[in-house]
N, C-alpha and C positions, 0 to 999 in steps of 0.2 A: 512356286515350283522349286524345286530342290535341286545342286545341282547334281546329284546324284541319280535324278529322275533325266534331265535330261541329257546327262554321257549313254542312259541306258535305251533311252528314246531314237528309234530307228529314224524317225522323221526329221529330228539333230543331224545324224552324219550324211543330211542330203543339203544341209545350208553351206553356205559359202564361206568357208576359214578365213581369216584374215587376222594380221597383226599390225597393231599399232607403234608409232615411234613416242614416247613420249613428252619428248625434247620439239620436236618439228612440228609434231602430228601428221606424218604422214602416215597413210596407211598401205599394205601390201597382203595381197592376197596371196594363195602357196603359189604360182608360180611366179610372181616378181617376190617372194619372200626365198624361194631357191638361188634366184639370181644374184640376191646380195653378196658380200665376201661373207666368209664362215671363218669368223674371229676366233672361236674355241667350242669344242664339242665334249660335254660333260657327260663321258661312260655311267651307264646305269650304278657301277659301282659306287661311281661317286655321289648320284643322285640318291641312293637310299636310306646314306646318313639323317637324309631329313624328314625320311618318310615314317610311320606309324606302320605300316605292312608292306611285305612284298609287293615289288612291283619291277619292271624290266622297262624304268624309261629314260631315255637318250633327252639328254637336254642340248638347243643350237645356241649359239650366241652369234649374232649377225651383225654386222656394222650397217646403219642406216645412212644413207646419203648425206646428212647433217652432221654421221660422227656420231652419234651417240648409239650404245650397244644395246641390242634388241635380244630378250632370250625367248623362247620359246622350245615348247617342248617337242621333237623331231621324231 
């Protein structure tokens, strides 16, 4: 499966989010990922540079319990 198949897959946006630390392994799902500090937040503007097509997305960067920086997309 592609993951192109499954961002489009309605049955996807009922599973449970979560982000990893890479450093710890700890994991945090969106509401202990909301709770973290919010180290820096990268405007769509700035997020485009890297993209291949239009797109409107907010990137977080979250400090993990252990100190090591978590990004994910917000």
């Amino acid at each position: 499966m592609s993951a192109a198949s499954v961002a489009c897959d309605p049955a996807a946006a009922t599973t449970v989010w979560s982000k990893g630390c890479g450093r710890c392994r700890s994991s945090y799902e969106r509401k202990a990922w909301t709770a973290l500090p919010l180290a820096l937040s990268l405007p769509p503007t700035s997020v485009q540079a890297y993209l291949s097509v239009p797109a409107s997305l907010t990137v977080e960067v979250r400090r993990c319990g252990c100190g090591a920086m978590i990004a994910a997309l917000g």
